[in-house]
DRENPA-3360 file (N, C-alpha, C; in nm, 2 decimals, always signed):
BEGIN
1 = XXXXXXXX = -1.73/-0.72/+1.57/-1.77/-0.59/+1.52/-1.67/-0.54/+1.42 ~ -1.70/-0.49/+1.26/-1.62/-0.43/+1.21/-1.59/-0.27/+1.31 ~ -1.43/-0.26/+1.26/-1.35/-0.13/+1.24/-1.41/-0.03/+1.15 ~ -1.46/+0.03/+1.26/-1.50/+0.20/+1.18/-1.33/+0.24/+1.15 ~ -1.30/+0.30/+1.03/-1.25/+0.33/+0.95/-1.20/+0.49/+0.95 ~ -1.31/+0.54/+0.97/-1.32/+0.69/+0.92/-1.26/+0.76/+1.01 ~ -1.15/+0.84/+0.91/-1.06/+0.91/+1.04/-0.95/+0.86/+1.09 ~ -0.94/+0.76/+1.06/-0.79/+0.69/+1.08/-0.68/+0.70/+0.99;
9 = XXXXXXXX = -0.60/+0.72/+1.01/-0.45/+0.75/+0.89/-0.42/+0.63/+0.91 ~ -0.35/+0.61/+0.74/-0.24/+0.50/+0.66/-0.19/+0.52/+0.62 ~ -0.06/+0.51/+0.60/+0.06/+0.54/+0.56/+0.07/+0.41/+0.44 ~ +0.11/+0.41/+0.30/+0.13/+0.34/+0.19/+0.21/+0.36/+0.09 ~ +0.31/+0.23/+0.13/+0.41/+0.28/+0.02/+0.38/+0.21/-0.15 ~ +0.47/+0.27/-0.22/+0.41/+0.22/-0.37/+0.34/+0.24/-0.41 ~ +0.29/+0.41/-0.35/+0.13/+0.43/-0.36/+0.15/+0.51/-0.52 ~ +0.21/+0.58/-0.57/+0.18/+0.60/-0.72/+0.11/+0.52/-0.83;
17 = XXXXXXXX = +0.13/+0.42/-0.79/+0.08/+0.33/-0.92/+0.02/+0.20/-0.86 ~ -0.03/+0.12/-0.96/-0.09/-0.02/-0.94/-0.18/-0.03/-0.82 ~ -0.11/-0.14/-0.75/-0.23/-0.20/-0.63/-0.23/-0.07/-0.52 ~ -0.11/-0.04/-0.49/-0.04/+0.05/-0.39/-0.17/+0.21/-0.39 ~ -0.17/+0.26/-0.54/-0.27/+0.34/-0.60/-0.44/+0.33/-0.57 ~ -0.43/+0.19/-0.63/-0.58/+0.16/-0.59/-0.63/+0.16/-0.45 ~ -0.49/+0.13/-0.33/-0.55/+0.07/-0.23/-0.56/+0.28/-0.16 ~ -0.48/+0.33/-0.19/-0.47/+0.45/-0.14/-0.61/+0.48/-0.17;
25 = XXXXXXXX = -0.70/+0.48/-0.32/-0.82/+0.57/-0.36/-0.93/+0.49/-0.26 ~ -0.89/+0.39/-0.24/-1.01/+0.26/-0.19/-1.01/+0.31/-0.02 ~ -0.91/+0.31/+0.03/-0.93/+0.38/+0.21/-0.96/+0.51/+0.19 ~ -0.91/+0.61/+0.14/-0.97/+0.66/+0.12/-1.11/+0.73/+0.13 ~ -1.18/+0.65/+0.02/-1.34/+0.65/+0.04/-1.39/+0.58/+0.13 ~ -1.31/+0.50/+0.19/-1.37/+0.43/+0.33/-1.35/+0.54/+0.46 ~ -1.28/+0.65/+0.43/-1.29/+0.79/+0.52/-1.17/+0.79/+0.60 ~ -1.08/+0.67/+0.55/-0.92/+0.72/+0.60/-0.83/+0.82/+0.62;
33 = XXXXXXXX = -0.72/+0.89/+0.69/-0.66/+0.98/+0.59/-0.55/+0.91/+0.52 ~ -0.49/+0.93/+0.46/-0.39/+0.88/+0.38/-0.30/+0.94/+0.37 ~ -0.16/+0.85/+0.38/-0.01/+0.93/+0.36/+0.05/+0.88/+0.26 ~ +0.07/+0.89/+0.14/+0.13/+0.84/+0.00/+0.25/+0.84/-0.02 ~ +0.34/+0.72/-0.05/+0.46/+0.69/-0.02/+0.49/+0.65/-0.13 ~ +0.63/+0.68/-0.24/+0.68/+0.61/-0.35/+0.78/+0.73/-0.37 ~ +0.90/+0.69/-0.45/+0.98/+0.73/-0.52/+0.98/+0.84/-0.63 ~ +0.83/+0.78/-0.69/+0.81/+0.93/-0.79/+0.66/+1.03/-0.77;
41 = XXXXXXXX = +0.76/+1.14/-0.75/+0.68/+1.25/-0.67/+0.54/+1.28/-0.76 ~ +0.56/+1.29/-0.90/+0.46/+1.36/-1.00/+0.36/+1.20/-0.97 ~ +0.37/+1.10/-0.95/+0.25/+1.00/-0.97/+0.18/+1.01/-0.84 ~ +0.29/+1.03/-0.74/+0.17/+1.05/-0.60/+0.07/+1.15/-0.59 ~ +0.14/+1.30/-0.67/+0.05/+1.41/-0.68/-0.08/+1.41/-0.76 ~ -0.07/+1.31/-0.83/-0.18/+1.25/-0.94/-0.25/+1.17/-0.85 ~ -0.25/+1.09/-0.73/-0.28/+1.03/-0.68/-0.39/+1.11/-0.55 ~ -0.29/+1.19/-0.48/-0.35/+1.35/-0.39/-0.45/+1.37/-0.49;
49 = XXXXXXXX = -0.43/+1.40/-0.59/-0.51/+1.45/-0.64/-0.70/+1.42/-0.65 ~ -0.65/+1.29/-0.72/-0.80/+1.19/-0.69/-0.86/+1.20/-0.54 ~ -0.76/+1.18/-0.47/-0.82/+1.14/-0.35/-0.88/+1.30/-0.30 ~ -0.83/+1.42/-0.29/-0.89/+1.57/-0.23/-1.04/+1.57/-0.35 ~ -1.00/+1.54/-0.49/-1.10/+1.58/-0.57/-1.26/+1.50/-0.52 ~ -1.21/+1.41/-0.41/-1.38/+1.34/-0.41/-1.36/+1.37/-0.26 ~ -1.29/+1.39/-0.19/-1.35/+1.52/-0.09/-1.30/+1.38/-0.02 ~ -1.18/+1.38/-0.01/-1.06/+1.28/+0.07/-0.96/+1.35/+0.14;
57 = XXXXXXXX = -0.88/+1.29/+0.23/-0.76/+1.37/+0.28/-0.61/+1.33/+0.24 ~ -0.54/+1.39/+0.22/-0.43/+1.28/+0.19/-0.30/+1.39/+0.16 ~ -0.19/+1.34/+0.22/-0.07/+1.40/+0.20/+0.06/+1.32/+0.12 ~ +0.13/+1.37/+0.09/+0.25/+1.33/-0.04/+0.37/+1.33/+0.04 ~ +0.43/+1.19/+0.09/+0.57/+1.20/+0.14/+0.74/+1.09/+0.03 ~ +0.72/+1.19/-0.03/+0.85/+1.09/-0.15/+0.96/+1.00/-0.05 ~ +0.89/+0.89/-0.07/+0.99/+0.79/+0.01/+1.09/+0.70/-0.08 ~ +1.23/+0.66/-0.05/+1.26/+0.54/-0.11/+1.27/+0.45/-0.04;
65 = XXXXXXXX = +1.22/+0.31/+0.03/+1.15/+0.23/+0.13/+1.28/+0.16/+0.16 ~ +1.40/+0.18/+0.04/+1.53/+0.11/+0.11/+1.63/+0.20/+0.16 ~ +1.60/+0.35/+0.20/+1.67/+0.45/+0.33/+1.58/+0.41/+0.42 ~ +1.59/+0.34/+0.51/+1.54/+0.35/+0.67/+1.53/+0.54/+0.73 ~ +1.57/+0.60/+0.67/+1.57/+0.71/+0.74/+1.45/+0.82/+0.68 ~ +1.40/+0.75/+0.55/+1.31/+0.82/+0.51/+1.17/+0.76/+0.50 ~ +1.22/+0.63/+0.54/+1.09/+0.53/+0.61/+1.09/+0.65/+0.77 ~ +1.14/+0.67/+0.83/+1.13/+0.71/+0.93/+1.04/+0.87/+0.91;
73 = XXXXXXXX = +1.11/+0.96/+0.85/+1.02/+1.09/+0.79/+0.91/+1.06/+0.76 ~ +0.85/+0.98/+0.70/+0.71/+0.88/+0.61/+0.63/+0.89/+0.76 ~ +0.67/+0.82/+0.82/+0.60/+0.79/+0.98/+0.61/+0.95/+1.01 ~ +0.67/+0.98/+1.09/+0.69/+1.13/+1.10/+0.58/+1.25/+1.08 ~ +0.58/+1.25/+0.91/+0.49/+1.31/+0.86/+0.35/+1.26/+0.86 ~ +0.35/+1.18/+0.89/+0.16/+1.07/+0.88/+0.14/+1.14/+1.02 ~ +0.21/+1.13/+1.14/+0.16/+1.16/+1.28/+0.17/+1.32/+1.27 ~ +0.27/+1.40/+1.21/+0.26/+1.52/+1.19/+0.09/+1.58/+1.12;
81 = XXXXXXXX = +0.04/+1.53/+1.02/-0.09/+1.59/+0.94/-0.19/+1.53/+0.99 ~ -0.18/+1.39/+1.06/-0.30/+1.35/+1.10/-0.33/+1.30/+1.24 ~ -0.20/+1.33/+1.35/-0.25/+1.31/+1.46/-0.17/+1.23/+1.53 ~ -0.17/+1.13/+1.44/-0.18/+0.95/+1.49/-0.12/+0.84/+1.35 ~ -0.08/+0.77/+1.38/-0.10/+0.63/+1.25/-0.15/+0.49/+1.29 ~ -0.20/+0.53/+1.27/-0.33/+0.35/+1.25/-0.28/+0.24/+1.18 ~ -0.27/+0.26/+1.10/-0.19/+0.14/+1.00/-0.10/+0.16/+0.89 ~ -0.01/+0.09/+0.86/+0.07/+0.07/+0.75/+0.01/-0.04/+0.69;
89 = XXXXXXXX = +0.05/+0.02/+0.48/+0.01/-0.08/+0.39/+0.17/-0.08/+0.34 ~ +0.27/-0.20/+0.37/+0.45/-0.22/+0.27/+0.35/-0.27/+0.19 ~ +0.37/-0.22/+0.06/+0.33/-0.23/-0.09/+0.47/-0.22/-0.15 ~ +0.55/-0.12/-0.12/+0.68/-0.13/-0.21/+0.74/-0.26/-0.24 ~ +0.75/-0.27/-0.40/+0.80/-0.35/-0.41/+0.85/-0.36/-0.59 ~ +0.93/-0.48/-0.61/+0.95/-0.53/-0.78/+0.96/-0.64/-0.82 ~ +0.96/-0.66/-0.95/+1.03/-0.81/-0.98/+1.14/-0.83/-1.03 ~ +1.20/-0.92/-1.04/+1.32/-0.95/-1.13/+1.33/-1.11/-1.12;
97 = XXXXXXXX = +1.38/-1.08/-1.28/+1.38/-1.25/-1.39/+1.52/-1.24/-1.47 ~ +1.51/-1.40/-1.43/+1.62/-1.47/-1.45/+1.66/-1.58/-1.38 ~ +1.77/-1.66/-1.48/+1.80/-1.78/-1.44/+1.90/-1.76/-1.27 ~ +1.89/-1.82/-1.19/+2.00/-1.76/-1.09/+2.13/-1.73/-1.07 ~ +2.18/-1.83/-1.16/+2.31/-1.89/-1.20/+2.35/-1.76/-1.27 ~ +2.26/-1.71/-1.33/+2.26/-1.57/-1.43/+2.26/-1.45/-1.38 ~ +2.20/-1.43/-1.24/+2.14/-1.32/-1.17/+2.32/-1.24/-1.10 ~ +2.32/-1.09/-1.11/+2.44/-1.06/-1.07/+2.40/-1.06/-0.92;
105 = XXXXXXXX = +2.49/-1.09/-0.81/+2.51/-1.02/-0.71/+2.40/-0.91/-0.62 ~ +2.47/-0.80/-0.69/+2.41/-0.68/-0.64/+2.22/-0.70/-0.71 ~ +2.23/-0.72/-0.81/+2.07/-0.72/-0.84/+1.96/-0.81/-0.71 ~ +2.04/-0.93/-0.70/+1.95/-1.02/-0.57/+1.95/-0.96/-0.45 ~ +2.09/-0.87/-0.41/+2.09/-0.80/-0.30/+1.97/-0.67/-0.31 ~ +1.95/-0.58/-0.40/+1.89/-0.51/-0.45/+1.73/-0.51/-0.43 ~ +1.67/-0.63/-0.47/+1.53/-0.66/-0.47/+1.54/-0.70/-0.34 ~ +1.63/-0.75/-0.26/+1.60/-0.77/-0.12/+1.61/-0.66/-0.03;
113 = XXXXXXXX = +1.67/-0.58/-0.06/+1.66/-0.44/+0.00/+1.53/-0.34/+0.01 ~ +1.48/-0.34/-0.12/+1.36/-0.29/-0.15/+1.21/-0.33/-0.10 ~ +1.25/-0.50/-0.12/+1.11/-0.56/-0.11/+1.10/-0.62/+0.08 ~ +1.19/-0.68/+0.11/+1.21/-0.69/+0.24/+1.25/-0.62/+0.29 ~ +1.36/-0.56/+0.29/+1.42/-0.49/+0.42/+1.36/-0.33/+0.42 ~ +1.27/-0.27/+0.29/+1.17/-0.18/+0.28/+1.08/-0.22/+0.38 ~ +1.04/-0.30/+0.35/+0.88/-0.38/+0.44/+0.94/-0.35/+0.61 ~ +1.01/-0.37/+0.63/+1.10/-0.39/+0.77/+1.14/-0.21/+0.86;
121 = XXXXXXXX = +1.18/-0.15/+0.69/+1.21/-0.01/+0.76/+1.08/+0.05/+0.75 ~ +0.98/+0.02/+0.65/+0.85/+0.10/+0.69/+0.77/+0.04/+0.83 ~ +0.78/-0.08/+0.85/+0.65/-0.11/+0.99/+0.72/-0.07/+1.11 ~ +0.86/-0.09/+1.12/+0.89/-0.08/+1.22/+0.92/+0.08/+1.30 ~ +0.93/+0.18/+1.25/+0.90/+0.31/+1.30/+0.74/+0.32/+1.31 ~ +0.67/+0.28/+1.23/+0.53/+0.30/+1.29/+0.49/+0.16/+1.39 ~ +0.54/+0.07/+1.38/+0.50/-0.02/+1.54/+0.50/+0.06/+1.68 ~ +0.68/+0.18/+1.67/+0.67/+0.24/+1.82/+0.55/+0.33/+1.85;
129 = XXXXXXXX = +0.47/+0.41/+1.77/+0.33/+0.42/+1.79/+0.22/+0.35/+1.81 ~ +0.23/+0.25/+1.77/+0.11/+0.16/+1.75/+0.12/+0.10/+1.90 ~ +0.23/+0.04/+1.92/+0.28/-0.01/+2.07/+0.20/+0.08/+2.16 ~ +0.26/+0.23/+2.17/+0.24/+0.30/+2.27/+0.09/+0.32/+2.25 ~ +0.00/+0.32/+2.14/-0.14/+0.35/+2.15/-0.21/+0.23/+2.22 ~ -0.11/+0.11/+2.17/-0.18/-0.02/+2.23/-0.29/-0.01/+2.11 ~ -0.29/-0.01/+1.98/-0.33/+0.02/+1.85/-0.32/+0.01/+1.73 ~ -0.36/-0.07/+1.61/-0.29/-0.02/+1.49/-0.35/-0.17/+1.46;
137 = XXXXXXXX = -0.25/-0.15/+1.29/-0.26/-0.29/+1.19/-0.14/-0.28/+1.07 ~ -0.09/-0.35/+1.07/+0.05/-0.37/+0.95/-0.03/-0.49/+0.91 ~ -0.03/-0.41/+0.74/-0.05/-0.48/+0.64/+0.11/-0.49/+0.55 ~ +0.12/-0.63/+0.49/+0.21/-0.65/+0.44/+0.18/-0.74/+0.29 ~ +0.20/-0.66/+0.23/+0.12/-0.69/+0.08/+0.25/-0.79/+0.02 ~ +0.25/-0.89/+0.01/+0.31/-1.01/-0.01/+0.31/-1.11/-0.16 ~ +0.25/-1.23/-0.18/+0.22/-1.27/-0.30/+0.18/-1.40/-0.32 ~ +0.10/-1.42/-0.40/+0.07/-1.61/-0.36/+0.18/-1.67/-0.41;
145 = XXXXXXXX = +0.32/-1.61/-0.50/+0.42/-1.69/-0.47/+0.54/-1.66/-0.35 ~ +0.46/-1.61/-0.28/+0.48/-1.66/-0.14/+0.56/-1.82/-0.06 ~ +0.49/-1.84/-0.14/+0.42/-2.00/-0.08/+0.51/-2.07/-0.17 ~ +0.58/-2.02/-0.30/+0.63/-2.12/-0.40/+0.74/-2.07/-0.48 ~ +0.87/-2.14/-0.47/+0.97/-2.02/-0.56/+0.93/-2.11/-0.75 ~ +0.90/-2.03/-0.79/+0.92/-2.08/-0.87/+1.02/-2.01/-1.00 ~ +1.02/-2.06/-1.09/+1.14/-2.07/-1.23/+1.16/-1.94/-1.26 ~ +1.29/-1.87/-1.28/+1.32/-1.72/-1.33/+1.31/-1.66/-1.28;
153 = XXXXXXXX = +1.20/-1.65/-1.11/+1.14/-1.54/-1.03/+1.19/-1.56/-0.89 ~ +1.33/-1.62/-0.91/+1.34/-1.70/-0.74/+1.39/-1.59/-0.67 ~ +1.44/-1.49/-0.68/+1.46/-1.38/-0.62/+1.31/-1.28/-0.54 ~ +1.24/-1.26/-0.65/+1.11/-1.19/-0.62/+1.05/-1.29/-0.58 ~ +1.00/-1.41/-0.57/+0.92/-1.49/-0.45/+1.03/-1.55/-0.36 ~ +1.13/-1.53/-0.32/+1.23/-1.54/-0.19/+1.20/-1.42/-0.10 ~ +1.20/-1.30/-0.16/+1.17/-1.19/-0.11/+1.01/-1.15/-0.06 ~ +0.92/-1.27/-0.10/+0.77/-1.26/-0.10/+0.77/-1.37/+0.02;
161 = XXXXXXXX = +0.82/-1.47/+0.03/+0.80/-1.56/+0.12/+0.88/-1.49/+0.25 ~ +0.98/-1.42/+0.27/+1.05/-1.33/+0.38/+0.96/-1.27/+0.44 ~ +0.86/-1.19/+0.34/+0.77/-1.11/+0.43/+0.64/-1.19/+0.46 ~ +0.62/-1.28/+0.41/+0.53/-1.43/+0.50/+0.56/-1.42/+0.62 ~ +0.65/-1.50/+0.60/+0.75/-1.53/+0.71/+0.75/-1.46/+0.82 ~ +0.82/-1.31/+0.83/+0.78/-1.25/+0.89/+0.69/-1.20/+0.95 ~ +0.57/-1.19/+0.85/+0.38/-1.11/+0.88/+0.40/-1.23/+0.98 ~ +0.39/-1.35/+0.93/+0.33/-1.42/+1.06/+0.41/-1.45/+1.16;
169 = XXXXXXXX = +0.49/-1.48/+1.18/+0.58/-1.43/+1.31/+0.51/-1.29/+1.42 ~ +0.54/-1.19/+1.36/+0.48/-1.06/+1.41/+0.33/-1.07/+1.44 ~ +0.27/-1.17/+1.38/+0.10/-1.15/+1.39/+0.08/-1.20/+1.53 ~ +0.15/-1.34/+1.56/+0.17/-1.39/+1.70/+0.24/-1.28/+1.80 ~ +0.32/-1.25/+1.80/+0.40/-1.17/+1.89/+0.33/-1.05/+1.92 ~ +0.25/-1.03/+1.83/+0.20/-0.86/+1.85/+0.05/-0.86/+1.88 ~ -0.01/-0.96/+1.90/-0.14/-0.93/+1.92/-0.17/-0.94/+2.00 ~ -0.11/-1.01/+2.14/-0.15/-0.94/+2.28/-0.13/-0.81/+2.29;
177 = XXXXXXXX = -0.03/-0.72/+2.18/+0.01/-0.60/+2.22/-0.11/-0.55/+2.15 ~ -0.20/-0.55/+2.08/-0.27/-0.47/+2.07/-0.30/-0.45/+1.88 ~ -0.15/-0.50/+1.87/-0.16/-0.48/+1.69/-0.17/-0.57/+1.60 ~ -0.27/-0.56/+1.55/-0.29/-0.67/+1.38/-0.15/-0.68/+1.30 ~ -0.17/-0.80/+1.25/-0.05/-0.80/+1.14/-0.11/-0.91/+1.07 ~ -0.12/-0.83/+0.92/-0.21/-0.92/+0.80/-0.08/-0.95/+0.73 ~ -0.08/-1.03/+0.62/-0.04/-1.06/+0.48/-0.15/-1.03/+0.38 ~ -0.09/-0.98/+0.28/-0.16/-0.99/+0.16/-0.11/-1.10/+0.04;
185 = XXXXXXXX = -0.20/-1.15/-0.03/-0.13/-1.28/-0.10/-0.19/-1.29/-0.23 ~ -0.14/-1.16/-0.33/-0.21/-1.15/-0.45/-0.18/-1.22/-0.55 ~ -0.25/-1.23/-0.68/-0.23/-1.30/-0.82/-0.21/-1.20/-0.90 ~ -0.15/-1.27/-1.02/-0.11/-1.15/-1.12/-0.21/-1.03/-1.11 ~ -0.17/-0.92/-1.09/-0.23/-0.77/-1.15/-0.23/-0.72/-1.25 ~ -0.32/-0.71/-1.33/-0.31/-0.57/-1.44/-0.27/-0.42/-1.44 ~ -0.14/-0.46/-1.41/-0.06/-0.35/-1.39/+0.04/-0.34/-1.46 ~ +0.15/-0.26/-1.44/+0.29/-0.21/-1.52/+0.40/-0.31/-1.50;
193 = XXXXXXXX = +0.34/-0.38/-1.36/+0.45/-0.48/-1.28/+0.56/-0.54/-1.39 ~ +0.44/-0.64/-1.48/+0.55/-0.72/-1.55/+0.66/-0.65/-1.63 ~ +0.56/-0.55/-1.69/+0.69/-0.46/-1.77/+0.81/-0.41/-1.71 ~ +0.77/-0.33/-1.60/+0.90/-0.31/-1.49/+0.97/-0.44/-1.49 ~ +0.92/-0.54/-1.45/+1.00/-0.67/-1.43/+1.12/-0.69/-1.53 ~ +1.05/-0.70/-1.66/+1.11/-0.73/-1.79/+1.22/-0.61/-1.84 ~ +1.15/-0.48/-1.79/+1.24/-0.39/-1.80/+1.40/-0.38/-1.71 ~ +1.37/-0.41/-1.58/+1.45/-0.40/-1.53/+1.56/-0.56/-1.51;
201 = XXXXXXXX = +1.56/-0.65/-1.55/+1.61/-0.74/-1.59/+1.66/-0.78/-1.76 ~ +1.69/-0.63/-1.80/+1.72/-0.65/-1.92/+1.62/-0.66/-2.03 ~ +1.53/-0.65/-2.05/+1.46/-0.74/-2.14/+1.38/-0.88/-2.17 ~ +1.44/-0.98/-2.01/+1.39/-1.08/-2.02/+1.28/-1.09/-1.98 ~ +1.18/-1.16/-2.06/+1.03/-1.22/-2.01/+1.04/-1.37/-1.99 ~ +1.13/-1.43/-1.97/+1.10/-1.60/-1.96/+1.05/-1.59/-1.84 ~ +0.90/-1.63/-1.77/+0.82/-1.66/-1.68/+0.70/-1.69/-1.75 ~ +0.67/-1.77/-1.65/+0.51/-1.83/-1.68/+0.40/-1.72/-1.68;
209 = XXXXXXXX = +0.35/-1.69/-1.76/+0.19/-1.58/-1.77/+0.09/-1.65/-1.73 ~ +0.03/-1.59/-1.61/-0.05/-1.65/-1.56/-0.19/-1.63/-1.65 ~ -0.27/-1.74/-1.62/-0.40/-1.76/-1.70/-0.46/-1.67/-1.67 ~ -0.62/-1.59/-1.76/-0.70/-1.56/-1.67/-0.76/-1.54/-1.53 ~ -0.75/-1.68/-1.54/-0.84/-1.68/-1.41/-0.75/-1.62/-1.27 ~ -0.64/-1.61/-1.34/-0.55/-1.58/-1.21/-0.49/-1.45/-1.20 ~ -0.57/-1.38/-1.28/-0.51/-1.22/-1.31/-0.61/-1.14/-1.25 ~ -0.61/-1.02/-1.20/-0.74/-0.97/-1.10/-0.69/-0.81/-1.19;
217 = XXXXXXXX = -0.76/-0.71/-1.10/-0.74/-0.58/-1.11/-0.72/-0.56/-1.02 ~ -0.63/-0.45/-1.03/-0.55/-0.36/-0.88/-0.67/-0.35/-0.78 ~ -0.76/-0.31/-0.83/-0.88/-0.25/-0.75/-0.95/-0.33/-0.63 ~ -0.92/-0.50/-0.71/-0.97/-0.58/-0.62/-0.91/-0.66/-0.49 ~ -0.77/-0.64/-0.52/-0.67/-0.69/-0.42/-0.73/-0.51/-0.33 ~ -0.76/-0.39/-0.38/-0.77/-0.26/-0.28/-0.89/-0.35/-0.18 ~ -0.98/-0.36/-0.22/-1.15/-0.40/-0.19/-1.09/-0.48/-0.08 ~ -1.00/-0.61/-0.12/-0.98/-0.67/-0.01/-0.94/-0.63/+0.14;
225 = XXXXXXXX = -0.76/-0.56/+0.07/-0.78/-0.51/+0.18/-0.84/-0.40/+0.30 ~ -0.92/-0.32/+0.23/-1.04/-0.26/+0.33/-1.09/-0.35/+0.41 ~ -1.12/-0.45/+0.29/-1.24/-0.50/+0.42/-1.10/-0.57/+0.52 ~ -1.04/-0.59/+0.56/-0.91/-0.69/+0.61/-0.91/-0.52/+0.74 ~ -0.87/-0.44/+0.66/-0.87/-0.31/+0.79/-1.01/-0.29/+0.85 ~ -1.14/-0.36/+0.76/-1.25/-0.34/+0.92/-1.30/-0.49/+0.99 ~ -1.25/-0.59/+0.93/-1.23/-0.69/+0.98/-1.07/-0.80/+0.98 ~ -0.99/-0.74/+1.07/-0.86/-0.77/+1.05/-0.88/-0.95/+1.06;
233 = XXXXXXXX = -0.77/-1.00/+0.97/-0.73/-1.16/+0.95/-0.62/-1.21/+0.89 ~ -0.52/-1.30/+0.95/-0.43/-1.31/+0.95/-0.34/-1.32/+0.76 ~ -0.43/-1.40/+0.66/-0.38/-1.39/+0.54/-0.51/-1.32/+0.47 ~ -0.45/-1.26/+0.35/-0.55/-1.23/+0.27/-0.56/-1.24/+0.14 ~ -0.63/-1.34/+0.06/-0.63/-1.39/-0.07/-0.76/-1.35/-0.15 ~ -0.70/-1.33/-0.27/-0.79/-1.28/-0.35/-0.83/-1.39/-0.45 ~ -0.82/-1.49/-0.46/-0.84/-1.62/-0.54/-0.85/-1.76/-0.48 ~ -0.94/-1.78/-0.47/-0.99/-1.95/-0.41/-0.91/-2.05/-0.44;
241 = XXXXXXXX = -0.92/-2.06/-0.55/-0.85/-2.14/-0.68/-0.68/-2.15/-0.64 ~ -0.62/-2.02/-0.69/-0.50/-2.01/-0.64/-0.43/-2.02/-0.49 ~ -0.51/-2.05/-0.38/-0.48/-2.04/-0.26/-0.49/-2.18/-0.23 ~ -0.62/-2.29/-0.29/-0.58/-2.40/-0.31/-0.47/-2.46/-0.37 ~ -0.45/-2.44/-0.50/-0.31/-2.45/-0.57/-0.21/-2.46/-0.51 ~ -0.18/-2.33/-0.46/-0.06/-2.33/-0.38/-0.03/-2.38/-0.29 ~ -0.18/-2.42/-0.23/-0.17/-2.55/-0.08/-0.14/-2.64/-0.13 ~ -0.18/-2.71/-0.25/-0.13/-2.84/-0.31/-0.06/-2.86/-0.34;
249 = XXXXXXXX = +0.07/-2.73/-0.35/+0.18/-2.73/-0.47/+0.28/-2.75/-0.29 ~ +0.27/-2.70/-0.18/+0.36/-2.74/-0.05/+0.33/-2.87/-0.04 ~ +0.21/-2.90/-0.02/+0.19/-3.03/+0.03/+0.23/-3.13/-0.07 ~ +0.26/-3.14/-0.19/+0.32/-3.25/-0.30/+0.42/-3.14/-0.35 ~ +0.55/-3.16/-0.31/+0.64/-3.10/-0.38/+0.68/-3.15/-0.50 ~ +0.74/-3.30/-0.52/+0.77/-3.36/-0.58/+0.63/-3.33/-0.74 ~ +0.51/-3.32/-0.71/+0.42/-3.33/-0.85/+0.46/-3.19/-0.85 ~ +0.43/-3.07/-0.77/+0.42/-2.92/-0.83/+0.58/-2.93/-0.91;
257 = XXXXXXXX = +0.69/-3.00/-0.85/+0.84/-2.99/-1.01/+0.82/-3.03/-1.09 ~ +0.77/-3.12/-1.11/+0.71/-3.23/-1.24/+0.59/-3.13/-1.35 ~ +0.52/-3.06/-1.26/+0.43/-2.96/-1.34/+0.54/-2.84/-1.34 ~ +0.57/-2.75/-1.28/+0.69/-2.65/-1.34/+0.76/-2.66/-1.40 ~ +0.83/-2.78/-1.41/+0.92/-2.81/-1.56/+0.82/-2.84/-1.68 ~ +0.71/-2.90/-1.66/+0.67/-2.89/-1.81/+0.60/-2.75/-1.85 ~ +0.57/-2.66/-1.74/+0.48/-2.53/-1.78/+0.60/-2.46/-1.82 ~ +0.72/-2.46/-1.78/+0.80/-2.38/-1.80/+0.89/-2.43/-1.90;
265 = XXX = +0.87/-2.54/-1.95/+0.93/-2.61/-2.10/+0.87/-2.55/-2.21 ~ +0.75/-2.54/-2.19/+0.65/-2.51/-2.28/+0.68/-2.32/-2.29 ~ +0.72/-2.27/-2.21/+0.70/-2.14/-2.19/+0.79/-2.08/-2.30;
% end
C-alpha cells in the first residue's frame, strides 16, 4: 500500500535552487508540509513563495548543512510549525574539478564537509524523532557517480559514494526500527550545478559532458522521489541506461579505464 503523503512534514536542504527546489514544489503538491533549507535566504523565499501561492505549506529555515548546529535548529523548526518530521531530503551539496594532484587541501576537506558530513548533520537530529515515533524516511540524494570515481571529479563522486555507503548501511540498521533509508542516484541536471562547479574551481571545465540521453530535468529526479516517499525503496534511479552502465563499469573495471581515458582524451 502506497504512503498517503498528505500532512506529513520534510525537511530539504538545497532547497533554493535545482533538484532540491523542484523536489520541495513536487511534495508539496503531493500535500506535504515543507521545511526549506539552504544558505541563501532570498531563493528560499522565492521558493515559500510558489509553494503558499498554490495553496501549500511551507516554512523558510536558512541553513549552512556544514554547522551541525543549524542542522539541528532546521529539525527544531520543522517539529516546531508542523508538529512532527517525517522525512528528510540531504540535497545539499557541490562539485569540484580538477586534477587531484592539483586539488588544495582545504578544498577536498571542504566538499567533504558540505556534501557528507552535511548529509550526516542533517539526518541525524531528525533520526531522534523518527526513532521515537518508530517513523519516518531519509532520503539521501546521492549520484550515479556514486558508483564510479571518475576523471577531474574524484572529490565530488568520493563524497557521492560516502553517502551510498552510508544510505545503505543505515537502510539495514534502521528498518526494523521503523525508518526507511533511500539513496537517490541522479544523471546530469539542467541546472546551475555545472557552472557552480566550474565556478568554484577556478574556472576549470575539464569533465566529461554528459550526452543527452543522460541529462534529465530537476523536476524529474522531484517525480521520482515522491513516488520513493509513497512507495519507499532502497536506491532510486532515474535512467535505465545509466544504472546499467554503471553496473558494467564495477563489474569490468579494467574496460570502464580503457573507456575513461579515451572519453577523457578526447575531452
Amino acid at each position: 500500500m502506497p504512503h498517503d503523503l498528505h500532512g506529513l512534514p520534510i525537511a530539504i536542504t538545497g532547497a533554493g535552487t535545482g533538484i532540491g527546489r523542484a523536489t520541495a514544489i513536487a511534495c508539496a503538491a503531493a500535500g506535504m508540509r515543507v521545511a526549506l533549507a539552504g544558505r541563501r535566504e532570498e531563493a528560499l523565499r522565492a521558493v515559500e513563495a510558489a509553494i503558499t501561492s498554490a495553496g501549500g505549506r511551507a516554512i523558510v529555515v536558512p541553513t549552512d548543512v556544514a554547522d551541525a548546529g543549524q542542522c539541528e535548529r532546521l529539525v527544531d523548526q520543522t517539529v516546531l510549525a508542523f508538529g512532527s518530521i517525517y522525512a528528510v531530503f540531504a540535497n545539499a551539496g557541490y562539485g569540484l574539478r580538477g586534477p587531484v594532484h592539483e586539488l588544495a587541501d582545504g578544498a577536498i576537506r571542504d566538499i567533504f564537509e558540505t556534501n557528507f558530513w552535511g548529509t550526516l548533520n542533517t539526518v541525524r537530529p531528525a533520526l531522534r524523532h523518527m526513532l521515537a515515533a518508530r517513523r519516518g524516511h531519509l532520503v539521501i540524494c546521492s549520484s550515479c557517480l556514486s558508483k564510479l570515481g571518475t576523471p577531474y571529479t574524484a572529490p565530488y563522486s568520493a563524497t557521492k559514494a560516502a553517502q551510498d555507503h552510508f544510505g545503505r548501511a543505515m537502510r539495514i540498521e534502521l528498518r526494523p526500527l521503523g525508518v526507511r533509508v533511500s539513496t537517490v542516484h541522479p544523471v546530469g541536471t539542467r541546472t546551475g550545478f555545472s557552472d557552480a562547479a566550474a565556478e568554484r574551481s577556478g574556472g576549470a571545465r575539464r569533465s566529461l559532458r554528459a550526452p543527452g540521453a543522460f541529462t534529465q530535468a530537476p523536476e524529474r529526479v522531484a517525480g521520482a522521489v515522491v513516488r520513493c516517499l509513497r512507495r519507499p525503496r532502497g536506491e532510486v534511479w532515474t535512467s535505465t541506461p545509466a544504472r546499467l552502465a554503471l553496473g558494467a563499469a564495477v563489474a569490468f573495471p579494467g574496460i570502464a579505464d580503457r573507456l575513461l581515458r579515451r572519453a577523457y582524451g578526447r575531452a
